[in-house]
C-alpha positions in Angstrom: 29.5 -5.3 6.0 27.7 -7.9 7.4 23.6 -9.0 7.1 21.2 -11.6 8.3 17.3 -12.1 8.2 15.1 -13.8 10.2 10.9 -14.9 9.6 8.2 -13.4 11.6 4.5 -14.3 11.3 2.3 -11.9 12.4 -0.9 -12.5 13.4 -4.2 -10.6 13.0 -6.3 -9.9 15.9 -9.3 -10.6 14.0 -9.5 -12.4 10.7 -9.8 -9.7 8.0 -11.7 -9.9 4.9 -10.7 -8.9 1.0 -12.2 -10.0 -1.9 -9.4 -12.7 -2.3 -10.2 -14.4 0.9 -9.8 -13.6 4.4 -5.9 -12.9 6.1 -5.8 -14.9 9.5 -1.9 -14.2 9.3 0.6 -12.5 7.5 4.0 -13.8 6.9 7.8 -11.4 6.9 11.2 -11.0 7.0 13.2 -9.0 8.7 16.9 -8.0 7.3 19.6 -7.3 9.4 22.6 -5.0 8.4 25.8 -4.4 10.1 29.3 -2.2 9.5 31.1 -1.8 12.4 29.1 -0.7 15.2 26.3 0.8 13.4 23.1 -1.9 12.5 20.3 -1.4 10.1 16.4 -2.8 9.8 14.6 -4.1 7.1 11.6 -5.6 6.6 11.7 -7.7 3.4 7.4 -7.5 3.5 6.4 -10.3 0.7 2.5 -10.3 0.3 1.6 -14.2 -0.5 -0.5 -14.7 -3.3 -0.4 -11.0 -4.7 3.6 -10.5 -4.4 5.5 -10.6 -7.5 8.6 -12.5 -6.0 6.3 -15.2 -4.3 7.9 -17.8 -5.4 9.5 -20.9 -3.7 12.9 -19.6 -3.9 12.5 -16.5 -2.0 14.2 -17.0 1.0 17.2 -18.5 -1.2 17.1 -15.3 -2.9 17.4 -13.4 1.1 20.1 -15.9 1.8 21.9 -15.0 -1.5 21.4 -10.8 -0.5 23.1 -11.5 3.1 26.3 -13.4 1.2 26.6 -10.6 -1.4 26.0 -7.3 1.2 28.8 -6.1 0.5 28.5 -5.8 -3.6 27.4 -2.4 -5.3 23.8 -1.5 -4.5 23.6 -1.3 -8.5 24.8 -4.8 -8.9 22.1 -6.0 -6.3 19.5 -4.3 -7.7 19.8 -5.4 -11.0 20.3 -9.0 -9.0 17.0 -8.5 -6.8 14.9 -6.8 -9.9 12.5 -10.1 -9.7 12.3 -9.4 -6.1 10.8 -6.4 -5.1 10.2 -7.1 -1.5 13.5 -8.2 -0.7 14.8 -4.8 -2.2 12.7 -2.8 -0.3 14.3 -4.1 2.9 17.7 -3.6 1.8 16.9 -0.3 0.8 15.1 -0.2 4.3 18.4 -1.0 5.9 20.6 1.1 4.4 18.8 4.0 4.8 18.2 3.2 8.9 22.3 2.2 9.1 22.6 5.6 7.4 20.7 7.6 10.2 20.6 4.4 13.1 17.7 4.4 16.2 13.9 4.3 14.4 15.0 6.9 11.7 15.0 6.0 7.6 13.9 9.4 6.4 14.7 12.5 8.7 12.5 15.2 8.0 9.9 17.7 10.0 8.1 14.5 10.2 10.5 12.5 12.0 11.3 15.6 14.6 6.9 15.7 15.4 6.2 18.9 14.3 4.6 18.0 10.8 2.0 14.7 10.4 0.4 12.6 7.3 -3.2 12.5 7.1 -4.5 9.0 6.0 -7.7 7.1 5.5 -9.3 4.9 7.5 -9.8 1.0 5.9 -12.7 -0.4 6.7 -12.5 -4.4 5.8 -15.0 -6.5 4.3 -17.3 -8.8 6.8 -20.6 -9.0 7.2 -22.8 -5.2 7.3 -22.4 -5.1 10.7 -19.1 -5.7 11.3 -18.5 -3.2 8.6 -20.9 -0.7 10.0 -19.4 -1.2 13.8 -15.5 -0.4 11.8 -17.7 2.7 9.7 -18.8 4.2 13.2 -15.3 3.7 14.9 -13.5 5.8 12.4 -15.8 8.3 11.9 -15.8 9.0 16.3 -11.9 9.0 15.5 -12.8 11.9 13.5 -11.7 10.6 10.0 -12.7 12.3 7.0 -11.5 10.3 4.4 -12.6 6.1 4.4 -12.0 3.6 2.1 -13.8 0.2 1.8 -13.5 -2.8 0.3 -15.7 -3.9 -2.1 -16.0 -7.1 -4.5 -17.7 -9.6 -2.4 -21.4 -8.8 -1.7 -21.7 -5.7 -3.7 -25.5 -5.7 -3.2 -24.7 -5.0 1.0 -21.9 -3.2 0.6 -24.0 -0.3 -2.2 -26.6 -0.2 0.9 -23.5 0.4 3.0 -22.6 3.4 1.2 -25.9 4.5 0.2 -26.6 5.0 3.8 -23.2 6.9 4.5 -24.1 9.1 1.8 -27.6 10.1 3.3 -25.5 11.1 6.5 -22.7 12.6 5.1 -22.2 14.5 2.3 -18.8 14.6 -0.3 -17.4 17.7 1.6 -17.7 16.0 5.0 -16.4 12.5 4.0 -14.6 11.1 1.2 -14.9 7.5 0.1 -12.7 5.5 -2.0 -13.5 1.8 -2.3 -11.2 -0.6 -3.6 -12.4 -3.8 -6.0 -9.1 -5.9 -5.7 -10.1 -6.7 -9.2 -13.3 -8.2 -7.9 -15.9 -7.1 -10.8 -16.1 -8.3 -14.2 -16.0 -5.9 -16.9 -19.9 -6.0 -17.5 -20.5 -5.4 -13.7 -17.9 -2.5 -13.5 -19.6 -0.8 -15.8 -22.6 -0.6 -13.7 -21.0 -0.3 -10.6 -19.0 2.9 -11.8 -22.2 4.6 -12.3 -23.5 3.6 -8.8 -20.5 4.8 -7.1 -20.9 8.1 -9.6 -24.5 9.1 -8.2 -23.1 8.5 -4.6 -20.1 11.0 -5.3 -17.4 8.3 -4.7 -13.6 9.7 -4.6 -12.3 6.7 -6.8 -12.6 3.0 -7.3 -9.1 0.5 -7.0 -8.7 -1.6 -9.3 -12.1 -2.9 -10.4 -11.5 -5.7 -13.0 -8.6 -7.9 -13.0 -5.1 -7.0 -13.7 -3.1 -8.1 -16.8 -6.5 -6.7 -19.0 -4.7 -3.6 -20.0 -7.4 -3.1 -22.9 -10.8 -3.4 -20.9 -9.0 -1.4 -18.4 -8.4 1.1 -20.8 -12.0 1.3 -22.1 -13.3 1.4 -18.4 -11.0 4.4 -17.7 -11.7 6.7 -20.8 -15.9 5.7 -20.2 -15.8 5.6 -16.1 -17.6 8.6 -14.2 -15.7 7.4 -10.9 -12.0 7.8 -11.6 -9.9 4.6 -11.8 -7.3 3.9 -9.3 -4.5 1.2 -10.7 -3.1 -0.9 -8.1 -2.2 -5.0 -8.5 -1.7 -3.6 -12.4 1.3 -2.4 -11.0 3.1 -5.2 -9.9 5.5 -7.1 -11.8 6.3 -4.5 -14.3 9.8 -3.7 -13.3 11.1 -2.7 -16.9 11.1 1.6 -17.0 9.6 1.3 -20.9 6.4 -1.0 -20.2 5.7 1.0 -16.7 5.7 3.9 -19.0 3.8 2.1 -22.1 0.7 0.8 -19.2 0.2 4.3 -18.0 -0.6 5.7 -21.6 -2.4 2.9 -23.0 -4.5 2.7 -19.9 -4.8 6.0 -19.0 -6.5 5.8 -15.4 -7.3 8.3 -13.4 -4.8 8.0 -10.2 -2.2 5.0 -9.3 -1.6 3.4 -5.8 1.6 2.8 -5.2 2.9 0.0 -2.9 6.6 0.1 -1.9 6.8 -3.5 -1.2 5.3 -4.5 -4.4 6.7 -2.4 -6.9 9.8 -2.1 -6.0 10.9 0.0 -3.3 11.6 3.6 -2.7 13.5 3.8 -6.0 10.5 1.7 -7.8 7.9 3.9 -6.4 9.6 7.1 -7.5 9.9 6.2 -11.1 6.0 5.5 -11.1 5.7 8.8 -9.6 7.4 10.6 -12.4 6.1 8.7 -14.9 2.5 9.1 -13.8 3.1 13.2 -13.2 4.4 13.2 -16.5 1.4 12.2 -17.5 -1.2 14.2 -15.2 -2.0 11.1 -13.4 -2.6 11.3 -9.6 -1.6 9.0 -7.2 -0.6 8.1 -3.5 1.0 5.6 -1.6 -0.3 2.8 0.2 1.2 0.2 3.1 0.4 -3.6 1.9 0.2 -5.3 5.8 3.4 -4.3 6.8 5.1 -4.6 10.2 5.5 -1.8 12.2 9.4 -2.0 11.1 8.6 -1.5 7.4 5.2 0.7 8.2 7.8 3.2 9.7 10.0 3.4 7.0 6.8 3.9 4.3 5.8 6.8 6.7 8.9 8.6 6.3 9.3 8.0 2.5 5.5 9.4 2.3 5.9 12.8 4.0 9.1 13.6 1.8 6.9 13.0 -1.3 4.5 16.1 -0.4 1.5 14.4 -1.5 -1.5 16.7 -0.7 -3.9 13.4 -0.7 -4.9 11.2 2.3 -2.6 8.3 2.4 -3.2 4.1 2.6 -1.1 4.1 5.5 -1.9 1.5 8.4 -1.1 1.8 11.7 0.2 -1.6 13.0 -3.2 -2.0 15.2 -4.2 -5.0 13.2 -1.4 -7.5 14.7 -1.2 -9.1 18.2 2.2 -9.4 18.0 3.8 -6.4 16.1 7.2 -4.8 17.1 7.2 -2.0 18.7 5.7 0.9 16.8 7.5 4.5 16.3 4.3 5.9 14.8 1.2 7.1 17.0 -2.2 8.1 15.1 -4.4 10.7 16.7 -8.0 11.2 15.0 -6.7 10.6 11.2 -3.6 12.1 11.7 -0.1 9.9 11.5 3.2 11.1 14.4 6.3 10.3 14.6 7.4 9.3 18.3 9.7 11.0 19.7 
């Protein structure tokens, strides 16, 4: 077995906004697997600034995976535990040399006959850039939206004020997410705005690494508590398991490329389920290559819940996609 990677940059067609700054790009790898004949993809989809494994020996790390591709996957993942990116790709590439062409997880979702339904992200800019991305998804006939918050919350409660006074919680769910943007003090307000406008659930509101005010938000909060950066960097089974009962929220986000992987991703299933805790699964900027794979992995999870999936429109220079959204609604090509 053989592997390579190469860098890609993608770049967004318009600069997008988040509470930790605004994206103008977004940079990836790609792995390369070979036996034989057959090839697999990954994409190796490191987040900069909010990745765990963004750190300046991370393509020494991908260069160290394609010398040892031919080791036991348990020995590599045990090597590649403090980089959950570069994990997800080879798990990426295994599974497409496994099944070759665009296919990672075959299922009735791969053959077109079943779909995912998933939210539509509106991102932060100014109210009427966010109003022009409100109106555009709601023509596309999604019932589900989730906005980011954390910046100019003054705005962005008008914002959702006035979606409220058109729609009501049985035509259109909202979900907003913080990116830890709100102090404790302010969440504690904010959670009972978002409360009187009937909000699905908040993302991470404060911080992560402030397992203790989190915990007091989530057993107070009349919006339930989404956990999402929280997540990332716990890779030890025991202290994924000791965050979810101390903090206690109300639903986690979970983030292949962030947490882990496939494998990662189903051990904070369990453990949340064990616990009563809801959740769904979110893309983090993705390429179309690693967007493809979440999409499989997602419908063989059976979640009931619109998902965080993108759709590979925000780049001018993605790869090719093998996924085609119609209204809110997510296909597989074929």
């Amino acid at each position: 077995m053989k592997a390579s990677y190469f860098k890609y940059v993608l770049e967004f067609k318009r600069p997008s906004g988040t509470s930790r700054g605004v994206l103008l790009d977004k940079e990836t790898f790609i792995l390369e697997i070979s036996d034989n004949e057959k090839k697999g993809m990954g994409e190796c989809a490191i987040f900069r600034g909010l990745s765990f494994d963004d750190r300046p020996d991370y393509e020494e790390k991908l260069k160290w995976l394609c010398e040892n591709i031919h080791q036991s996957p348990e020995f590599l993942k045990e090597e590649l535990k403090d980089f959950p990116s570069i994990w997800f790709g080879y798990e990426q590439a295994v599974q497409n040399l496994k099944f070759g062409e665009n296919l990672y997880f075959p299922s009735e979702f791969t053959e077109g006959k079943s779909a995912i339904t998933i939210n539509g992200l509106i991102w932060m800019g100014d109210v009427g850039y966010m109003e022009e991305q409100i109106q555009d998804k709601l023509d596309k006939g999604f019932h589900c939206i989730k906005l980011k918050i954390g910046v100019d919350w003054k705005s962005e409660h008008v914002i959702l004020q006035k979606l409220r006074e058109k729609f009501s919680k049985d035509q259109l769910e909202l979900r907003v997410d913080a990116n830890g943007g709100f102090s404790k003090e302010e969440a504690v307000t904010v959670l009972q705005q978002l409360a009187d406008l009937h909000i699905h659930s908040i993302e991470q509101p404060i911080k992560a690494g402030n397992w203790s005010d989190m915990a007091e938000l989530c057993s107070i909060t009349p919006t339930p508590i989404a956990l999402d950066e929280e997540l990332i960097g716990i890779t030890d089974h025991e202290e994924k398991k000791r965050l979810l009962e101390t903090v206690k929220p109300q639903y986690i986000i979970l983030k292949p490329a962030l947490i882990g992987g496939f494998e990662g991703s189903d051990e904070w299933i369990a453990l949340a389920e064990e616990q009563s805790i809801g959740w769904w699964i979110t893309s983090a900027l993705e390429s179309n290559i690693g967007l493809n794979a979440i999409a499989q992995y997602t419908f063989t999870k059976k979640s009931p819940m619109p998902q965080g999936l993108g759709t590979g429109a925000l780049f001018e220079n993605n790869f090719e996609s093998s996924l085609d959204l119609r209204n809110e609604l997510l296909w597989f090509k074929i």
